[in-house]
C-alpha positions as CSV (number, residue, x, y, z in Angstrom):
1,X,-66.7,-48.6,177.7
2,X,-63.6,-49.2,179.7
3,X,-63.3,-52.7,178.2
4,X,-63.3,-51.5,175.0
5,X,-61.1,-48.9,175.2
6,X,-58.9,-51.4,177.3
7,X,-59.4,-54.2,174.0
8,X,-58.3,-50.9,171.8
9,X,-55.0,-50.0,173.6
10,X,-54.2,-54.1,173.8
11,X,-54.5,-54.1,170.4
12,X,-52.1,-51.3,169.0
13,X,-49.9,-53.1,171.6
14,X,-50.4,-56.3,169.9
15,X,-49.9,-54.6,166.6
16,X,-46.3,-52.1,167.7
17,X,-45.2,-55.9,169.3
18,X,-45.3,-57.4,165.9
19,X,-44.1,-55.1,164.2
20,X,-41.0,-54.4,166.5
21,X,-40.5,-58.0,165.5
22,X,-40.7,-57.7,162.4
23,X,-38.5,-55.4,162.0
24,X,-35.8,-57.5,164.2
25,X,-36.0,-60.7,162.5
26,X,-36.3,-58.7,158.7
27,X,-32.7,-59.5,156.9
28,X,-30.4,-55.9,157.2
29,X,-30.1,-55.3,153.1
30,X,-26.2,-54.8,152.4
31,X,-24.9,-52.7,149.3
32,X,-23.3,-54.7,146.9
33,X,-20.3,-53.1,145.1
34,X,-18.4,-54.9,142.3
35,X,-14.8,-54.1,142.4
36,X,-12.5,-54.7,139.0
37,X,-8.9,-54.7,139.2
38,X,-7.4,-53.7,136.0
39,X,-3.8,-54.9,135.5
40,X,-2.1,-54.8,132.1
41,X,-2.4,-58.8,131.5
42,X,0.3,-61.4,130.6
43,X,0.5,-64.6,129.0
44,X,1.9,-67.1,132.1
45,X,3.9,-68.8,128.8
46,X,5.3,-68.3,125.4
47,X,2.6,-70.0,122.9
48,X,2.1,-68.6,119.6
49,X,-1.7,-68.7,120.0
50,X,-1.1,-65.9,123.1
51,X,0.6,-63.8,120.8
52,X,-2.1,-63.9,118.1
53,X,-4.8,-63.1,121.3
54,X,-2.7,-60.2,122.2
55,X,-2.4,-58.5,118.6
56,X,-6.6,-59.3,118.1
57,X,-6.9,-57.9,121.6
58,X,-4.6,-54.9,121.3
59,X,-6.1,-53.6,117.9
60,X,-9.9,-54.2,119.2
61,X,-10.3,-51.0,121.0
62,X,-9.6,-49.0,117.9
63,X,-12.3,-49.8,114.7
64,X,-8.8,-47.0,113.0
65,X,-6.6,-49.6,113.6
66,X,-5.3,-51.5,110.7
67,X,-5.3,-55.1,112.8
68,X,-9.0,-54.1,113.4
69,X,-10.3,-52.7,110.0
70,X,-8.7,-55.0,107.5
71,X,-7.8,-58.6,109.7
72,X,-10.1,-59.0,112.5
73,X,-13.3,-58.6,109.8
74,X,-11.3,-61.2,107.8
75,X,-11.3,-64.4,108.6
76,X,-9.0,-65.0,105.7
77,X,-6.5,-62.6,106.9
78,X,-6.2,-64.4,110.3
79,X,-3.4,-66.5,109.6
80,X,-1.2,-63.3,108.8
81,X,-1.0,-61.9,112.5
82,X,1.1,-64.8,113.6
83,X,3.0,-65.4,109.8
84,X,6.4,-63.3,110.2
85,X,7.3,-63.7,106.9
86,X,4.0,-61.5,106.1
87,X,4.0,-59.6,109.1
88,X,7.2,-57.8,111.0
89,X,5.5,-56.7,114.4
90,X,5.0,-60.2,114.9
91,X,8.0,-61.4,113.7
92,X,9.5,-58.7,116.2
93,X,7.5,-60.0,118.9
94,X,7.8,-63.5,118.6
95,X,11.5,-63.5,119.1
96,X,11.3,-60.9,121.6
97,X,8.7,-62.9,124.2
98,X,10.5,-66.0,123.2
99,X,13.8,-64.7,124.3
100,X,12.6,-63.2,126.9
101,X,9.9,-66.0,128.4
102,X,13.1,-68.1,127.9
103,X,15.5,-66.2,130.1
104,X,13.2,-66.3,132.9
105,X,12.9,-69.5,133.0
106,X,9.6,-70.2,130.9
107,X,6.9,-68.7,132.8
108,X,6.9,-65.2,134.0
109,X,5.5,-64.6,137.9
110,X,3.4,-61.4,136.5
111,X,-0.4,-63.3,137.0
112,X,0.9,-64.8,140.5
113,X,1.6,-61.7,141.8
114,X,-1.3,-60.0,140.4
115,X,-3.4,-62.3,142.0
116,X,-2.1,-62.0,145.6
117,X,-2.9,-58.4,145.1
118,X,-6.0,-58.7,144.2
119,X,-6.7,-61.1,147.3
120,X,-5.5,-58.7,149.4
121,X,-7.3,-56.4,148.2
122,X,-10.7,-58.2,148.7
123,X,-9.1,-59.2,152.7
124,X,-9.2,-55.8,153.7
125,X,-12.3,-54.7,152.0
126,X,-14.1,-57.1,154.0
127,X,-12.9,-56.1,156.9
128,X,-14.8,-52.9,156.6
129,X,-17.5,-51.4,158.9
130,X,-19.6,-50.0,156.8
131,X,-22.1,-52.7,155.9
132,X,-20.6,-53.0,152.1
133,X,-20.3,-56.5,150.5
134,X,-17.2,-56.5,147.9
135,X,-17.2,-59.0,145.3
136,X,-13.8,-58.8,142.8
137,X,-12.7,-59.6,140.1
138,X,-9.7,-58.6,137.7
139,X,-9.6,-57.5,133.9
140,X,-6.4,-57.0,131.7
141,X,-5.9,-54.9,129.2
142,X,-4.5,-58.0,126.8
143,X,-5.0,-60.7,129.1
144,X,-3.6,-63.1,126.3
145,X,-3.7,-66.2,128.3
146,X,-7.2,-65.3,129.9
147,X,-9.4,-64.2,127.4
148,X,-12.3,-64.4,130.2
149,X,-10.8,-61.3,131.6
150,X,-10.9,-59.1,128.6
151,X,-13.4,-56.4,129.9
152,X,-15.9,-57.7,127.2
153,X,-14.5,-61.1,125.6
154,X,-17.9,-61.1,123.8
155,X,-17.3,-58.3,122.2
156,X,-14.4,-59.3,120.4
157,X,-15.8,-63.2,119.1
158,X,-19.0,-61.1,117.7
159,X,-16.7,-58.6,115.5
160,X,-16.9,-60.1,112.1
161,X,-20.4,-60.8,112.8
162,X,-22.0,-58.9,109.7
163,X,-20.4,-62.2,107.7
164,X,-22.0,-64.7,109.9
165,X,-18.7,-65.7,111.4
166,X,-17.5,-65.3,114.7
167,X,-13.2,-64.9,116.2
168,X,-12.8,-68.4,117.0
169,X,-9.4,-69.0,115.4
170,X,-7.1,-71.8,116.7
171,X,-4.3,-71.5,114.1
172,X,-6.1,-73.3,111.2
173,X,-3.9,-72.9,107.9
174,X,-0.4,-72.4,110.2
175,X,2.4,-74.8,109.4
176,X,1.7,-76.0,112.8
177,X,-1.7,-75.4,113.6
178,X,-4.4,-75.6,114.7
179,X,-3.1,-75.0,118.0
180,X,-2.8,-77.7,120.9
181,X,-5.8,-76.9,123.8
182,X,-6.8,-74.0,121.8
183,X,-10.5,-73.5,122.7
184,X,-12.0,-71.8,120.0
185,X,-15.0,-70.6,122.0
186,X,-12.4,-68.8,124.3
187,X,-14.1,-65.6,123.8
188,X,-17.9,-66.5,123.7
189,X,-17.8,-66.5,127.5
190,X,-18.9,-63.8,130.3
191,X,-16.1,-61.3,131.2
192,X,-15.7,-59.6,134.8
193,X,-18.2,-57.0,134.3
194,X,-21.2,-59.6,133.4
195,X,-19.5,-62.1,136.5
196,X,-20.1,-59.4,138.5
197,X,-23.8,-58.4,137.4
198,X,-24.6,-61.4,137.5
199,X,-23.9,-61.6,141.4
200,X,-26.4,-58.3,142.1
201,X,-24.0,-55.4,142.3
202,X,-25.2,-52.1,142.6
203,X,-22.2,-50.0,141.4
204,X,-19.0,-51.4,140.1
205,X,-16.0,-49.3,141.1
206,X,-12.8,-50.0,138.8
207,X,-8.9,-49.3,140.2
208,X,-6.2,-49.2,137.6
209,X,-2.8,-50.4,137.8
210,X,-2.0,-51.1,134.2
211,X,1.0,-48.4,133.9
212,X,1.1,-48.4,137.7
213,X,-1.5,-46.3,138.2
214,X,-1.2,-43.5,136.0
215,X,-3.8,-42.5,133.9
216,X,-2.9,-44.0,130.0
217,X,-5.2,-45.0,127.3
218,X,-5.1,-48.4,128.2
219,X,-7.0,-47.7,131.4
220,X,-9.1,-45.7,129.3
221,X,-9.6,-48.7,127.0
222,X,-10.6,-50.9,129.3
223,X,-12.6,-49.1,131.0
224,X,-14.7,-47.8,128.1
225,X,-15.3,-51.6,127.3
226,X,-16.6,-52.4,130.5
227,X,-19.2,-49.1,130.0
228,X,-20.4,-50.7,126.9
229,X,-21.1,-53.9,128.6
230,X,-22.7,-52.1,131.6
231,X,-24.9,-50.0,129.6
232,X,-26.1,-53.1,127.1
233,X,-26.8,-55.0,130.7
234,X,-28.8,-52.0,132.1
235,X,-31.2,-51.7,128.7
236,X,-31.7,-55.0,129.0
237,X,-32.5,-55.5,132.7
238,X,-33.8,-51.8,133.0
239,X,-31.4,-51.5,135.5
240,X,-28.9,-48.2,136.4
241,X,-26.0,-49.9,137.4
242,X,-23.0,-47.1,137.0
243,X,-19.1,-47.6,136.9
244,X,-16.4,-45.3,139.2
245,X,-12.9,-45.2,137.8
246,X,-10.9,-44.6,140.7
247,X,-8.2,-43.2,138.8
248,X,-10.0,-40.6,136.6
249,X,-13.4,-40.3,139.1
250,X,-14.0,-36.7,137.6
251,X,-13.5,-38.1,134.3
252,X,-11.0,-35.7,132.9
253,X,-10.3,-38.1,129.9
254,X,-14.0,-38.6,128.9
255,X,-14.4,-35.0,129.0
256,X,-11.1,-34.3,127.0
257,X,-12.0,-36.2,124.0
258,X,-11.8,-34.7,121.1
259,X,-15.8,-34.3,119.7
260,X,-15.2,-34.2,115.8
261,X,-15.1,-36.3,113.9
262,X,-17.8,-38.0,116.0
263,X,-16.4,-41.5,115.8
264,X,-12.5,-39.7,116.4
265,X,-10.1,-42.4,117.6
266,X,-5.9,-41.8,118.2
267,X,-5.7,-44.1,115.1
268,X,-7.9,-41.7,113.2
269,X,-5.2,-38.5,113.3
270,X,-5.7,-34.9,114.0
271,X,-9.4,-34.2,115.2
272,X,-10.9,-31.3,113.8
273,X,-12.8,-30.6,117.2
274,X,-10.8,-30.7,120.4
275,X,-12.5,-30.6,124.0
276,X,-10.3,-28.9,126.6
277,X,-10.2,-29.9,130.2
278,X,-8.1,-28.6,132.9
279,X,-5.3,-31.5,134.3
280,X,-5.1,-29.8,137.8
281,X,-9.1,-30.3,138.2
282,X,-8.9,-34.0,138.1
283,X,-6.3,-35.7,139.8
284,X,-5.4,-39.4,140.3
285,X,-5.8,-40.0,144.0
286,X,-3.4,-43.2,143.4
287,X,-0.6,-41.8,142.1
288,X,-1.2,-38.4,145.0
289,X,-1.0,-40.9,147.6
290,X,2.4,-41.0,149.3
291,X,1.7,-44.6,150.5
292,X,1.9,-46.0,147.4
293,X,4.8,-43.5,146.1
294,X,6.8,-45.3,149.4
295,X,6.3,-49.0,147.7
296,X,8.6,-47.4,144.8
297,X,10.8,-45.6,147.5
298,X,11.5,-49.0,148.9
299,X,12.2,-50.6,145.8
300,X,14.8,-48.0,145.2
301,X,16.5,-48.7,148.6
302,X,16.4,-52.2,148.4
303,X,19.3,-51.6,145.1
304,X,21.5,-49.3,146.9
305,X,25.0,-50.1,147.0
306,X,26.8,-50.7,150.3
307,X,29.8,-49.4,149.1
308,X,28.9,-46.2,147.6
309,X,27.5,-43.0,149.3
310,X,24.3,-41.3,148.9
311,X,26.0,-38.2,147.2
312,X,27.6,-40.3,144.3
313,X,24.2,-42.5,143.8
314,X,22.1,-41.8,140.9
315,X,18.5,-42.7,140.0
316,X,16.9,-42.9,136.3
317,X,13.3,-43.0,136.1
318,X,12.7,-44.5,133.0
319,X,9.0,-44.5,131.6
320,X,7.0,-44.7,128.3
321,X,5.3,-42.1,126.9
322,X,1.8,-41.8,124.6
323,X,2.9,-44.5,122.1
324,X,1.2,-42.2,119.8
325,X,1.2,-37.8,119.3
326,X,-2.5,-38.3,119.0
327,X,-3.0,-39.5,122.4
328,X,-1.6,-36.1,124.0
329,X,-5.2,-34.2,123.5
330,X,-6.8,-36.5,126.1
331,X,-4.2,-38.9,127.8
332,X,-2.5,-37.7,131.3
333,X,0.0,-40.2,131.3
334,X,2.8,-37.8,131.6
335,X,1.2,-35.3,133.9
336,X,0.7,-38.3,136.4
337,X,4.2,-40.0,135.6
338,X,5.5,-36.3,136.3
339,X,3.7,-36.2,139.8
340,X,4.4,-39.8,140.9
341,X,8.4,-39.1,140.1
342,X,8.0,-35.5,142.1
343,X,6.5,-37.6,145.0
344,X,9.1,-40.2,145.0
345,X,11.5,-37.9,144.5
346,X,10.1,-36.0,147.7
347,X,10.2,-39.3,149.9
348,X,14.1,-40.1,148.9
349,X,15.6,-36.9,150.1
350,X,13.6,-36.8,153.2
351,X,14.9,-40.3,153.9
352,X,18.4,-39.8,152.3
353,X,19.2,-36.5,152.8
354,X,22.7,-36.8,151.6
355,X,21.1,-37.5,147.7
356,X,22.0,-34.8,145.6
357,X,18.8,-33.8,143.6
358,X,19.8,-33.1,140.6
359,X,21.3,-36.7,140.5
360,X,17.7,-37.6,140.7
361,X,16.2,-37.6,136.9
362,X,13.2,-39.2,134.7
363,X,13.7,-40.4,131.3
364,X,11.5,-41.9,128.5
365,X,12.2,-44.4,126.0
366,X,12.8,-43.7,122.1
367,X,10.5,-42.7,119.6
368,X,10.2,-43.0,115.3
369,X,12.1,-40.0,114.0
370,X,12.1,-37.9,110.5
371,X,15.3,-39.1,109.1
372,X,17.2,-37.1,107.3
373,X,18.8,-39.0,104.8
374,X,14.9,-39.4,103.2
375,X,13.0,-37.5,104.7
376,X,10.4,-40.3,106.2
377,X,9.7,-40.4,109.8
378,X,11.2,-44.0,110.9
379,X,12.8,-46.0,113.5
380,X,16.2,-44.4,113.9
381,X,19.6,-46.1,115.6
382,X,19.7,-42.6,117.6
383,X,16.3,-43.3,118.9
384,X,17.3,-46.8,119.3
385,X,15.1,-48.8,117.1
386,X,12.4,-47.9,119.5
387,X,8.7,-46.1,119.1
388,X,7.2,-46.0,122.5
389,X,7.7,-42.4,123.6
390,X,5.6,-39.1,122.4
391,X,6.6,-37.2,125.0
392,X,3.8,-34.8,125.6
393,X,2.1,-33.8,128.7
394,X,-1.9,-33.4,128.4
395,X,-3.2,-31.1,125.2
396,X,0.6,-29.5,124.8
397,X,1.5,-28.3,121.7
398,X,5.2,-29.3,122.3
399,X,7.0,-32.1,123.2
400,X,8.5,-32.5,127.4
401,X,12.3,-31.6,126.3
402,X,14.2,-29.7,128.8
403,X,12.8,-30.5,131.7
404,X,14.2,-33.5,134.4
405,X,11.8,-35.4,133.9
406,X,12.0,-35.6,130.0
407,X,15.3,-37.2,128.9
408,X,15.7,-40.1,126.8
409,X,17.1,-43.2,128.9
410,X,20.6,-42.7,127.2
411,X,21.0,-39.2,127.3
412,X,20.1,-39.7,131.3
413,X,22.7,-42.5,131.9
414,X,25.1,-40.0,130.1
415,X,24.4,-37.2,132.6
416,X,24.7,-39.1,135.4
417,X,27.9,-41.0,134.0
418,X,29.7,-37.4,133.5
419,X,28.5,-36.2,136.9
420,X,31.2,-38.9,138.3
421,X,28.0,-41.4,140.0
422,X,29.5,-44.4,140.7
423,X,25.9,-46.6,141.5
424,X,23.3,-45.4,139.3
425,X,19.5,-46.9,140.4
426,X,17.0,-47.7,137.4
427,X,13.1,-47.2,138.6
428,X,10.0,-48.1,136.7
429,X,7.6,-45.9,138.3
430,X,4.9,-46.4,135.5
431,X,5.3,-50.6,136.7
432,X,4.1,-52.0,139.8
433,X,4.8,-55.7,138.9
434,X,7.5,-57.7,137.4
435,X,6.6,-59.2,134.2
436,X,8.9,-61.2,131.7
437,X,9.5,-58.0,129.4
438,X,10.5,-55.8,132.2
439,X,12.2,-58.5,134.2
440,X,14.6,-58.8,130.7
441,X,13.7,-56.3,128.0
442,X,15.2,-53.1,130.2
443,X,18.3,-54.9,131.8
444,X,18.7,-55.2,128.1
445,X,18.2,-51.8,127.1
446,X,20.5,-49.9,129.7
447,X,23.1,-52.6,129.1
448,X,23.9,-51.7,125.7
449,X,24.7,-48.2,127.1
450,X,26.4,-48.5,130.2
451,X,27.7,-52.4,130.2
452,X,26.5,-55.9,131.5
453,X,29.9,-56.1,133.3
454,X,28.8,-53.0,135.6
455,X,25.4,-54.9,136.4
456,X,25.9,-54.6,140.4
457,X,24.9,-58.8,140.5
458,X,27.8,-59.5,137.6
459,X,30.1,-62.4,139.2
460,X,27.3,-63.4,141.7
461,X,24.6,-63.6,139.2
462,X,20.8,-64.1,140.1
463,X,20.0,-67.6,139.5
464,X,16.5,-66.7,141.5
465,X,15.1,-64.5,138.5
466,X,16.9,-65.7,135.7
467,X,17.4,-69.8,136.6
468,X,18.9,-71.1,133.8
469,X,21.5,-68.4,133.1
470,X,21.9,-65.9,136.0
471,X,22.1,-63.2,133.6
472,X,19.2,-61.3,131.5
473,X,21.6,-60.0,128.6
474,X,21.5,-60.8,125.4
475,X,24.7,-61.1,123.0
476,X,22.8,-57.9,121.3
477,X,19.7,-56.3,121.8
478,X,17.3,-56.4,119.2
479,X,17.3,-60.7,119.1
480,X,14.5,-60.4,116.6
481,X,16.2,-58.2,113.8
482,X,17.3,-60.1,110.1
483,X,21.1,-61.4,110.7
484,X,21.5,-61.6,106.7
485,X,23.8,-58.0,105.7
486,X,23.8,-58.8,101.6
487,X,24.6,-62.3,101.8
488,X,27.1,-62.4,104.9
489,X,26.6,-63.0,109.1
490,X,25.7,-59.5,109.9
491,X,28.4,-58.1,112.3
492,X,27.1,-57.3,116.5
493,X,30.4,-56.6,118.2
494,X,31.5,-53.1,119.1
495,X,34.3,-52.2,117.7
496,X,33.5,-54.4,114.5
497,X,34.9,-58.1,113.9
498,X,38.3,-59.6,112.9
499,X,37.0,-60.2,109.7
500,X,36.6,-56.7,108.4
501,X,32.5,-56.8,108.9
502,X,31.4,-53.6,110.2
503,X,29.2,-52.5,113.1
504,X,26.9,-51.4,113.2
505,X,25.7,-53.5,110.9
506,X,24.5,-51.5,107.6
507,X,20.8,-51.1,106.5
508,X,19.5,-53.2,104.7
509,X,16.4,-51.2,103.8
510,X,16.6,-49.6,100.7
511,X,16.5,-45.9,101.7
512,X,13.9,-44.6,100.0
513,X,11.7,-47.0,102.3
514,X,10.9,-46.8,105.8
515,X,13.3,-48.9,107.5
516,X,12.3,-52.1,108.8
517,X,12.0,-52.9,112.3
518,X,13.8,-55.7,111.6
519,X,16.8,-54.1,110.0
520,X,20.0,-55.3,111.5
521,X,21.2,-51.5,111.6
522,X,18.8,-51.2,114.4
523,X,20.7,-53.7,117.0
524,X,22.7,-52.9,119.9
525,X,25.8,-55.5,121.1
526,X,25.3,-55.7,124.7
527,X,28.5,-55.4,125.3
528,X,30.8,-55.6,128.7
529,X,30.9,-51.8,129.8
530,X,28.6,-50.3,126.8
531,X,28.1,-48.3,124.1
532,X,28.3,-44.0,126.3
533,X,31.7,-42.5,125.9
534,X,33.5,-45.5,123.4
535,X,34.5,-43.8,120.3
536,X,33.9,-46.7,117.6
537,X,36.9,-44.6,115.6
538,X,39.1,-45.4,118.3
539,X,40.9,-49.6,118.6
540,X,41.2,-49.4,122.3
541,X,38.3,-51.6,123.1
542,X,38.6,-53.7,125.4
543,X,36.4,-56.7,127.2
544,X,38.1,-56.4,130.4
545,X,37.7,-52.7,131.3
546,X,36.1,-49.5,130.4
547,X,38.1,-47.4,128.4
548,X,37.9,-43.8,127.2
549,X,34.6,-42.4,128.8
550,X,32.7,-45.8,129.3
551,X,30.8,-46.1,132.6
552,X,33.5,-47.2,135.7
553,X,30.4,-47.5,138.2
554,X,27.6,-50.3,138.8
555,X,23.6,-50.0,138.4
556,X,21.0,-51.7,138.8
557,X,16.8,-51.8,138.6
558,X,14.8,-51.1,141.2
559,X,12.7,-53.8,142.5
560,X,8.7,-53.6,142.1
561,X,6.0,-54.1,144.7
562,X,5.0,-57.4,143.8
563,X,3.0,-59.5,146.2
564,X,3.9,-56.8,149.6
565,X,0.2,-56.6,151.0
566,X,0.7,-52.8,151.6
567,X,-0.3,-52.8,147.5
568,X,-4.1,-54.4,148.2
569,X,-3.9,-52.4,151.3
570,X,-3.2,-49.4,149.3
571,X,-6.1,-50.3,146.3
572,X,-8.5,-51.7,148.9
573,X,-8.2,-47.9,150.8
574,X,-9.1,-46.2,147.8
575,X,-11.7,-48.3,146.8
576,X,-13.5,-48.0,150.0
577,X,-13.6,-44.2,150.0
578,X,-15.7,-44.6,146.9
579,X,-17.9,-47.2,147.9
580,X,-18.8,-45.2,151.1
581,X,-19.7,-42.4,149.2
582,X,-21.8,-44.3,146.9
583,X,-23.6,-45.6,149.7
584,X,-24.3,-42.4,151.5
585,X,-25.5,-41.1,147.9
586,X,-28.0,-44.2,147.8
């Protein structure tokens, strides 16, 4: 009896020994999170094939859009996004990125940069304690020169698939197509969010810098593309796989849609049915965080002047705004742009008390205009030739106007200019990396008002950022406009040439038209000290020094995070919160 009980207790010894083994030798099962970094995407290089990726990839969000109803279906029509003689936002653009690709010496340092973020990123997730693997990757919202970072590049070569075709255009029937190294399978490739299924991810979390951080339909877009990918993937595999947006985590955007029509889209118009969500109960824990409002602070104090005190320095935020009225019944962008400038704003006077802050402003760029010469909403010379700023905050009925935040860049410049500063400070919050049209397009833009002569590197030059010239300015701003006024050199000197032609140059739109976007009357001369407080009635210009009310100070633009590892510091932080609490969920 003894013996048996003995051979009994032996046993369950035996059997607890293994078992302990078991369970020490058994492989510790890790959670797997997929991380995408969304950046707004670059071409590395002027080609025209880029550009005719970008206009495909712009317009294939939207099934409104006119790009995606009547050319992306077409394989006929393909050929026109990249004719300019048939097609004026590409004319526009063309000259614009060549101009500006060309100034910078040929290849911009946007993808370089974005890449040392995202490595640094992926260095300090791994460093965590928590037992998570990370695996990264990066999607853009027109990622022209990588099509295999388009959130869903399959997507786009199956559009015109009800013909039996697929988008694999390489500049066939172009003057000089097709194009050199153009792969025309470029798009019938895996994008990040299969990459990353594929690998055995159990939640992807996505973190959004494509404005810098603030909340904007192209986020939106992207993100929205990866969901459709995710939720073909899970059907498929019966998986559950789900996606976090960082940025929007309570999904304020998704719940702000508008309902009716059921298919609505921004392209679409009015909707009948609006959804109403309140902004305060879903915040952007990017654009709250003072760390990353600091990287912006620094850039700021980086551009001070030596010679010139705090109290007579002045900073512009300049910003876009919806792009389109549409957009206001769901997008955030200028609730979070309004935050982010509050919390930079907040960090500068701590730091620099002597700032005076009403010398601290935000400002947005131009927008088409009802003219009232024919009663046709247009691009205006008042608004600058420009159409990127609705300036609405989320669901308002009326435009931001009166407000600090809310002027237009000139009308801020002005302000600041009649307030006596004598070093005003140009920030891109809504930017957290130089590209090629930053880097150019807005020395550009706040040169035609307040002069290239009062840049603050003017005589030194920066032979760094712009090698081949030193300068970013253009002999007038608009390079891509028609130079043909009736038959004659249209005129681009303030003050108008010795040969009688006027400037501005006159439209050449007949009136009853909407003006052109390449209508000479819509250029700016860049000129030495700018177009604010020079009376074009008045002969006293003068190349060598402001006269009248022109700007006696300097400026110039803050500079952007870049490759400083606080950035995938900053991301890597906030990604991490959310993969922990996935984890303690699972």
């Amino acid at each position: 009896m003894r013996s048996h009980v003995r051979n009994k207790i032996m046993l369950c010894i035996l059997v607890l020994s293994l078992s302990a083994a078991m369970l020490t030798c058994a492989p510790v099962t890790k959670t797997k999170i997929g991380v995408i970094y969304v950046v707004h995407g670059t071409a590395d290089t002027y080609k025209l094939q880029y550009l005719w990726d970008v206009a495909v990839q712009m317009a294939s969000y939207d099934p409104y859009d006119h790009v995606h109803k009547f050319v992306i279906k077409n394989p006929a029509m393909w050929p026109v996004l990249v004719t300019p003689e048939l097609n004026p936002f590409v004319a526009e653009y063309a000259e614009r990125f060549r101009f500006t690709y060309d100034r910078v010496g040929g290849v911009e340092p946007f993808m370089d940069f974005t890449m040392t973020q995202l490595q640094d990123m992926k260095t300090e997730l791994d460093k965590n304690t928590h037992g998570i693997t990370f695996e990264v990757d990066w999607a853009g919202w027109s990622p022209a020169g990588y099509p295999d970072h388009y959130a869903y590049p399959r997507y786009i070569y199956n559009l015109p698939d009800e013909k039996g075709v697929h988008i694999n255009y390489c500049g066939e029937g172009l003057d000089d197509g097709p194009w050199e190294d153009c792969d025309p399978q470029r798009y019938n490739v895996d994008g990040p969010v299969e990459r990353l299924l594929k690998k055995g991810v159990q939640h992807i979390i996505v973190i959004d810098t494509a404005v810098g951080g603030v909340r904007f339909y192209k986020g939106y877009d992207v993100v929205q593309m990866c969901k459709l990918v995710l939720e073909q993937w899970n059907a498929k595999h019966l998986k559950d796989v789900e996606l976090t947006w960082v940025n929007d985590y309570t999904g304020l955007m998704e719940r702000s849609y508008p309902s009716e029509p059921e298919d609505w889209t921004p392209w679409y118009g009015e909707p009948t049915t609006d959804q109403h969500a309140d902004v305060a109960a879903g915040q952007n824990p990017l654009i709250e965080d003072m760390d990353y409002a600091l990287l912006h602070v620094e850039g700021i104090e980086a551009v001070l002047s030596e010679t010139v005190p705090d109290n007579q320095t002045g900073i512009l935020f300049f910003n876009h705004g919806l792009f389109r009225k549409s957009r206001r019944y769901f997008d955030p962008k200028m609730n979070d742009t309004n935050l982010f400038n509050e919390n930079i704003k907040t960090l500068l006077l701590e730091r620099h008390p002597g700032f005076d802050p009403d010398n601290i402003i935000g400002s947005f760029g131009g927008e088409k205009e009802v003219n009232p010469e024919n009663d046709i909403e247009e691009y205006t010379r008042n608004m600058r030739g420009e159409s990127f700023a609705a300036c609405y905050l989320h669901e308002a009925d009326e435009p931001l106007s009166g407000h600090p935040w809310g002027y237009r860049y000139w009308d801020g410049l002005e302000y600041l200019k009649d307030r006596g500063i004598k070093h005003i400070i140009i920030g891109w919050p809504q930017l957290l990396t130089e590209n090629a049209l930053h880097g150019v397009e807005l020395f550009n833009q706040i040169g035609k008002e307040i002069g290239m002569r009062t840049w603050a590197k003017w005589g030194v030059f920066d032979y760094a950022r712009f090698p081949d010239y030193g300068d970013p300015f253009a002999d007038y701003w608009g390079t891509y406009v028609t130079t043909d006024c009736d038959g004659a050199e249209c005129c681009f000197e303030m003050g108008g040439c010795a040969d009688g032609r006027p400037y501005p140059p006159p439209r050449q739109t007949p009136i009853d038209e909407a003006i052109s976007n390449l209508d000479p009357s819509l250029a700016f001369d860049v000129s030495n000290y700018g177009h604010l407080g020079y009376d074009p009635a008045s002969d006293s210009l003068n190349s060598h020094m402001p006269v009248q009310e022109q700007y006696t100070g300097t400026w110039e633009i803050a500079q952007q995070a870049n490759d400083d590892p606080r950035v995938g510091e900053i991301l890597a932080k906030h990604v991490l919160e959310f993969a922990v609490s996935v984890t303690d969920r699972q």
